[in-house]
SEKEBA-28980 format. One record per residue (C-alpha): x, y, z; residue number from 0; residue in three letters. Coordinates in steps of 0.1 Angstrom, whole numbers. Layout:
<rs>
@u = X	v = Y	w = Z	tortor = NUM	vexse = ALA
...
</rs>
This chain:
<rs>
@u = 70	v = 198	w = 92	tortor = 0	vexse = UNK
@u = 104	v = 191	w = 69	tortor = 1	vexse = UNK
@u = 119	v = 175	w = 97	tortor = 2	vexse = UNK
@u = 91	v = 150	w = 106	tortor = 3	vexse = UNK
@u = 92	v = 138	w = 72	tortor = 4	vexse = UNK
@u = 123	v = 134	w = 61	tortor = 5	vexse = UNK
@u = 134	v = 98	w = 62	tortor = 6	vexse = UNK
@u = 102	v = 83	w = 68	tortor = 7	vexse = UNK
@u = 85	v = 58	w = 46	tortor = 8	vexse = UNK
@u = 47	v = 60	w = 42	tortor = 9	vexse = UNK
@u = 22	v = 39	w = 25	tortor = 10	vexse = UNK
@u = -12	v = 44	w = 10	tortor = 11	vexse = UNK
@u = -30	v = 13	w = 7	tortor = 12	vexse = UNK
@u = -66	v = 0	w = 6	tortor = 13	vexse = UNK
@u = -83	v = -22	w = -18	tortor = 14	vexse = UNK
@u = -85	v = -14	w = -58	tortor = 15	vexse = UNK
@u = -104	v = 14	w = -67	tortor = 16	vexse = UNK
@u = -97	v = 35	w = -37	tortor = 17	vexse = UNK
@u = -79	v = 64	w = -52	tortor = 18	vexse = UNK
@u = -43	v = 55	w = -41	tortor = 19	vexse = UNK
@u = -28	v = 72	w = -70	tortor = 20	vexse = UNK
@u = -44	v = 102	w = -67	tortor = 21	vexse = UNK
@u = -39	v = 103	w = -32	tortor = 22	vexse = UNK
@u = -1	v = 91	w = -35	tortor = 23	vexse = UNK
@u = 3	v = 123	w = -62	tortor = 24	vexse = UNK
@u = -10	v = 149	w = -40	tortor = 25	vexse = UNK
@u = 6	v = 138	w = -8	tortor = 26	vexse = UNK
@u = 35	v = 139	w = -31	tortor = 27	vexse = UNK
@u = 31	v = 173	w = -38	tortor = 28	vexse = UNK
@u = 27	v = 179	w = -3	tortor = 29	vexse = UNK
@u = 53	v = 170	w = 14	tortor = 30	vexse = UNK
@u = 77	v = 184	w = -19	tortor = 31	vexse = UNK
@u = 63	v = 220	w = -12	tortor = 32	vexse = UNK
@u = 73	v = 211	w = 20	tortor = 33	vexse = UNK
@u = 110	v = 213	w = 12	tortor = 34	vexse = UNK
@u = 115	v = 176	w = 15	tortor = 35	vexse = UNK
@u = 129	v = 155	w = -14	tortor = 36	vexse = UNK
@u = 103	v = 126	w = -21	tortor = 37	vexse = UNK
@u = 109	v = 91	w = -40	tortor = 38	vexse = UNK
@u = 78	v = 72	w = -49	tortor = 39	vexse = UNK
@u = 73	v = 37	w = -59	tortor = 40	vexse = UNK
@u = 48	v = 12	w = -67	tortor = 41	vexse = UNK
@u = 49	v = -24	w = -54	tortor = 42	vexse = UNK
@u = 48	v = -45	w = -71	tortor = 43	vexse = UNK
@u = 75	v = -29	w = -97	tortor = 44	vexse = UNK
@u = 93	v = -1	w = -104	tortor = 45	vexse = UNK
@u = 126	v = -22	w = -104	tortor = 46	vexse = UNK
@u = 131	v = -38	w = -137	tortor = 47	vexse = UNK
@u = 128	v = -73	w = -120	tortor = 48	vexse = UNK
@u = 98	v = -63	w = -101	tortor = 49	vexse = UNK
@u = 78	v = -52	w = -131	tortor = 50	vexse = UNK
@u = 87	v = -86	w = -144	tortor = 51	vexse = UNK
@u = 70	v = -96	w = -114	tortor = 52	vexse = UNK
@u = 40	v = -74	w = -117	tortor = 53	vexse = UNK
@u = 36	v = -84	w = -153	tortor = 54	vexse = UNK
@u = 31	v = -122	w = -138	tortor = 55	vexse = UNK
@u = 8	v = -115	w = -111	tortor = 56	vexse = UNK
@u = -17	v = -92	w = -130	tortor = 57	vexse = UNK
@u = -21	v = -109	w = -162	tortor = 58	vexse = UNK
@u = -55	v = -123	w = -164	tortor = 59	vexse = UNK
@u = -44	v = -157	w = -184	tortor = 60	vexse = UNK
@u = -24	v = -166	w = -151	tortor = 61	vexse = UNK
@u = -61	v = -175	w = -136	tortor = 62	vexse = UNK
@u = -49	v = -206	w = -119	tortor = 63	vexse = UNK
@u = -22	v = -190	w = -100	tortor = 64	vexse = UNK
@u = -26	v = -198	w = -60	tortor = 65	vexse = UNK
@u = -28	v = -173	w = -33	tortor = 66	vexse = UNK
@u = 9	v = -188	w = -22	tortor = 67	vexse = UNK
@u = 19	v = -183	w = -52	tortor = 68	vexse = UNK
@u = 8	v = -147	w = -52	tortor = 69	vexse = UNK
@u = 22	v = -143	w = -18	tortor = 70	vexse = UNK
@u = 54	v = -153	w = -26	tortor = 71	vexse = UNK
@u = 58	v = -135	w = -59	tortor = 72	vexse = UNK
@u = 49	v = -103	w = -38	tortor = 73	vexse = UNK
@u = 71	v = -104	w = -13	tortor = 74	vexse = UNK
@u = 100	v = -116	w = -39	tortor = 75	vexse = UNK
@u = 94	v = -80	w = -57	tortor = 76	vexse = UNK
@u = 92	v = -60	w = -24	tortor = 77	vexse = UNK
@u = 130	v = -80	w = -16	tortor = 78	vexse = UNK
@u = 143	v = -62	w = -47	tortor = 79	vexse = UNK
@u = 123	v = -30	w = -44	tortor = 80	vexse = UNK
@u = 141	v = -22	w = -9	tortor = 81	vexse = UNK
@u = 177	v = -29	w = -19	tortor = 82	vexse = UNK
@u = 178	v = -14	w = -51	tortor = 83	vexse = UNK
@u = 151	v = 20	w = -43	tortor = 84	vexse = UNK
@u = 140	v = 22	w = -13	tortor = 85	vexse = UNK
@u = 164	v = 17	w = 12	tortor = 86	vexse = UNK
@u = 190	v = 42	w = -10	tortor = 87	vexse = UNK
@u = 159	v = 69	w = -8	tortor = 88	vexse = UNK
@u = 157	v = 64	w = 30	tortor = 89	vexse = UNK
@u = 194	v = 67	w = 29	tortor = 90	vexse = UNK
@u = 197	v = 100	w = 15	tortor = 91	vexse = UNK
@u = 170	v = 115	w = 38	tortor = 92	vexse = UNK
@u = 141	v = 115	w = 10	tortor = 93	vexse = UNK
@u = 102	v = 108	w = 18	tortor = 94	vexse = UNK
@u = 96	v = 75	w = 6	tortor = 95	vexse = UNK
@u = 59	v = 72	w = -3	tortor = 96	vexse = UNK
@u = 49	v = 36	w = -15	tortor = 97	vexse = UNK
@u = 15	v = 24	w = -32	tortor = 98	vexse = UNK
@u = 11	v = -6	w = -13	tortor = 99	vexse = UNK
@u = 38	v = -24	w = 6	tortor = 100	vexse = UNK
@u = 32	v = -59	w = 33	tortor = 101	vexse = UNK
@u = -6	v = -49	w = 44	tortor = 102	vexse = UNK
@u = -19	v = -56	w = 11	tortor = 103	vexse = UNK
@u = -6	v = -91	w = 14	tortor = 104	vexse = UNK
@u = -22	v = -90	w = 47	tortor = 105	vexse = UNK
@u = -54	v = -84	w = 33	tortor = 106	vexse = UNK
@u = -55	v = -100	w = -3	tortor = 107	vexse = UNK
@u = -39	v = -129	w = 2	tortor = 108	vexse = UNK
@u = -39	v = -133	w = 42	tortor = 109	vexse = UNK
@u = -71	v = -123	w = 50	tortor = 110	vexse = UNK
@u = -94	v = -126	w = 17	tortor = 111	vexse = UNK
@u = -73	v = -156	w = 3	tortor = 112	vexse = UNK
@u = -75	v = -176	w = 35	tortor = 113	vexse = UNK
@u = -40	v = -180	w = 41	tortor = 114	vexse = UNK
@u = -42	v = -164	w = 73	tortor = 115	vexse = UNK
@u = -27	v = -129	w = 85	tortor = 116	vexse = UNK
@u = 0	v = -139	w = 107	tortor = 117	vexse = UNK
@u = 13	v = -162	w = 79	tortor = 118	vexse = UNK
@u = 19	v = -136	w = 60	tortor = 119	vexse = UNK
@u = 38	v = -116	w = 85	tortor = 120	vexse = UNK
@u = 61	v = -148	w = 93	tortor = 121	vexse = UNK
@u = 70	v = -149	w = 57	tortor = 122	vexse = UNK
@u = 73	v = -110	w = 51	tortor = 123	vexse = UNK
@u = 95	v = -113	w = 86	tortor = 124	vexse = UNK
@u = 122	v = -137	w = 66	tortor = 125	vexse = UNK
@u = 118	v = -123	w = 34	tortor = 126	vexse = UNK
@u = 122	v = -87	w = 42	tortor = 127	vexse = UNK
@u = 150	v = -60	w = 59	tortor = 128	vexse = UNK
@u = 121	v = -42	w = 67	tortor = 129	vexse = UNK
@u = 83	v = -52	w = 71	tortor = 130	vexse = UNK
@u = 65	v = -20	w = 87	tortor = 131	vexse = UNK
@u = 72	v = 15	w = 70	tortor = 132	vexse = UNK
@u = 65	v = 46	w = 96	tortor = 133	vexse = UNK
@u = 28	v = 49	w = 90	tortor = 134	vexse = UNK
@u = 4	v = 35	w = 67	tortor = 135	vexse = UNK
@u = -24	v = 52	w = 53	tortor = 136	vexse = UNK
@u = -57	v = 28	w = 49	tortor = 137	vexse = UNK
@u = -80	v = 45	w = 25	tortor = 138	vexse = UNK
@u = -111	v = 28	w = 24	tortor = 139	vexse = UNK
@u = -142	v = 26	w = 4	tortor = 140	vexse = UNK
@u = -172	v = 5	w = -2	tortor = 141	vexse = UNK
@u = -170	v = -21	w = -34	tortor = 142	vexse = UNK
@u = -200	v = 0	w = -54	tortor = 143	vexse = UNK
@u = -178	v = 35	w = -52	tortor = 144	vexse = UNK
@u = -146	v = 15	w = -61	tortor = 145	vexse = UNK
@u = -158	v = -3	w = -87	tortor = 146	vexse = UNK
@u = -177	v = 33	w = -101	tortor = 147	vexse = UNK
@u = -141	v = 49	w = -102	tortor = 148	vexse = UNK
@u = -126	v = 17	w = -123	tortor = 149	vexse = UNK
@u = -135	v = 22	w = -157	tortor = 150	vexse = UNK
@u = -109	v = 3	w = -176	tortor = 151	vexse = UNK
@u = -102	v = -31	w = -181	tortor = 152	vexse = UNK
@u = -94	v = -53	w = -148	tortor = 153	vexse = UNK
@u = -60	v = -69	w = -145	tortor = 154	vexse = UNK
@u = -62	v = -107	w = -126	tortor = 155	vexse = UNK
@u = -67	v = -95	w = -91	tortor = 156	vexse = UNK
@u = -94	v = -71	w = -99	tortor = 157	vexse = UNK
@u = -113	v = -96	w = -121	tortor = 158	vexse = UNK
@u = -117	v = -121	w = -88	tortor = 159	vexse = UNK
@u = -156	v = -120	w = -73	tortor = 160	vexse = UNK
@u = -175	v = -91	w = -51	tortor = 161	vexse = UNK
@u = -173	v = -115	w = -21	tortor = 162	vexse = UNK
@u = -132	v = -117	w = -22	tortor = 163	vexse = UNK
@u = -129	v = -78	w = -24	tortor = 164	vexse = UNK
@u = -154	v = -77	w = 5	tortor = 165	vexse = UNK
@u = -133	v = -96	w = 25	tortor = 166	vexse = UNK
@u = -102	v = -71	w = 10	tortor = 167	vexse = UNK
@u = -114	v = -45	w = 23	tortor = 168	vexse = UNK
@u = -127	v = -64	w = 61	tortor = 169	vexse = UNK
@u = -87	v = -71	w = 63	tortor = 170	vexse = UNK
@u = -75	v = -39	w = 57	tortor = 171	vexse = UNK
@u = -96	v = -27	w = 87	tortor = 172	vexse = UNK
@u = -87	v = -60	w = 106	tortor = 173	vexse = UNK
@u = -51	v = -46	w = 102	tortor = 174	vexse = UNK
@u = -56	v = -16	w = 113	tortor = 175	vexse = UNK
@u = -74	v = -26	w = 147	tortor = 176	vexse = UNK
@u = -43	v = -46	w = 151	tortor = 177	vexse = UNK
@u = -17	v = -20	w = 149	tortor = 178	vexse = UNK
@u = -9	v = 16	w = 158	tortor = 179	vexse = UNK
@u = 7	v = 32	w = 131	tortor = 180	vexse = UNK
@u = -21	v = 21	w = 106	tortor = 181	vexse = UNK
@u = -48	v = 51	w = 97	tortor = 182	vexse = UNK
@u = -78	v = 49	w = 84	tortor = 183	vexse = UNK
@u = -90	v = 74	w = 61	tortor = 184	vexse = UNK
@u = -128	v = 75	w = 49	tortor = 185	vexse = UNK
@u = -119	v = 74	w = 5	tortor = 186	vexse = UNK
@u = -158	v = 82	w = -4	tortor = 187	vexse = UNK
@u = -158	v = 118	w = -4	tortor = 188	vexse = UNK
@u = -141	v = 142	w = -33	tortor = 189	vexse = UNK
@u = -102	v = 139	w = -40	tortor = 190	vexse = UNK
@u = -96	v = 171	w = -24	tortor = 191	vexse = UNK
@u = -116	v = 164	w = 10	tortor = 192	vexse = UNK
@u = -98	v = 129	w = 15	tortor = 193	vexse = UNK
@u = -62	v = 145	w = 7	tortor = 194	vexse = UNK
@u = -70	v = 170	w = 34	tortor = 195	vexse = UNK
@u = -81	v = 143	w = 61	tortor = 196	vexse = UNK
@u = -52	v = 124	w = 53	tortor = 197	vexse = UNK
@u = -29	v = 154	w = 58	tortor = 198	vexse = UNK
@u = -46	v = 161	w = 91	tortor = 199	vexse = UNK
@u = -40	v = 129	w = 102	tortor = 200	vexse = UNK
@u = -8	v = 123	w = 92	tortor = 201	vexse = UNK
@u = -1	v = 155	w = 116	tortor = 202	vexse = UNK
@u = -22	v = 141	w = 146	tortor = 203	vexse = UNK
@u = 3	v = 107	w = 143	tortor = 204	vexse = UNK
@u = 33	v = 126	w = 142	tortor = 205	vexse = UNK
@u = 27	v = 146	w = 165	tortor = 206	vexse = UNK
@u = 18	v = 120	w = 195	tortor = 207	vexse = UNK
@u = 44	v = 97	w = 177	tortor = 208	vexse = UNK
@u = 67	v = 125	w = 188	tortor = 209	vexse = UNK
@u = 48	v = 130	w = 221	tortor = 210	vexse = UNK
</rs>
């Protein structure tokens, strides 16, 4: 398996309170134990400017802030995230795994926000060197067992109504009818069982990618 991962760039996504950290730390481990070096990021941020960024777009007193606006501030951090991390990690022949990339703007902003998902991919087109990582990882889960798993305060995006995350979570799956290197996996069950039908997944894509 080293070979089939090094190089590649993988995202989890899926709407807030789906257990992307936890599943971005044990695929982490994963593929490490693999003997492949792995860089992991979080979008938006971990470039000074793009926690600037992240800071702007998840502080709750920014309430009036428009879906454009969001868009746009996204895709501004994921500009600076490439050049300065991600595209060096690619580089060197590292694993990049990435906590969101373009399909959340697809689905927050395109889909739930009403801006429209091809929109969003004519912007990320100009704005980005690269739009689509390898494969992305969909891990979806119903808004009672995401909001369950949330027990802290909400930042600005979380503290929008049920009906908008409903229609988060309806665009991720549009998405991924709409494209073949998008997965679904069901997020519902135990960490544990979810990291193992992500890793048999990933697998089954490599392999017929490969094919």
């Amino acid at each position: 398996m080293k070979k089939k991962f090094e190089s590649k760039f993988i995202v989890l996504d899926g709407p807030d309170g789906c257990g992307k950290s936890t599943q971005t730390a044990k695929l982490v481990e994963y593929i490490k134990n693999a003997g492949v070096e792995v860089s992991t990021f979080r979008d938006p941020g971990s470039t000074t400017i793009g926690e600037k960024i992240r800071a702007i777009l998840l502080d709750p007193e920014n309430n009036l802030m428009d879906d454009r606006t969001e868009l746009l501030l996204y895709m501004a951090s994921r500009a600076q995230l490439w050049r300065e991390k991600i595209e060096p990690a690619l580089a060197a022949g590292n694993c990049v795994i990435l906590d969101r990339w373009v399909s959340s703007t697809c689905a927050y902003q395109g889909f739930a926000g009403g801006i429209g998902i091809g929109k969003v991919l004519d912007i990320a087109e100009h704005s980005l060197e690269r739009v689509w990582p390898d494969l992305t990882i969909i891990l979806d889960v119903n808004l009672a067992t995401a909001k369950a798993r949330m027990n802290r305060e909400y930042d600005r995006m979380e503290q929008k109504a049920a009906e908008y995350h409903e229609n988060v979570r309806a665009g991720f799956l549009k998405l991924a009818e709409l494209r073949k290197d998008i997965i679904v996996v069901d997020a519902g069950d135990a960490a544990e069982k979810v990291h193992n039908e992500i890793i048999r997944k990933i697998k089954k894509y490599l392999v017929k990618r490969e094919a």
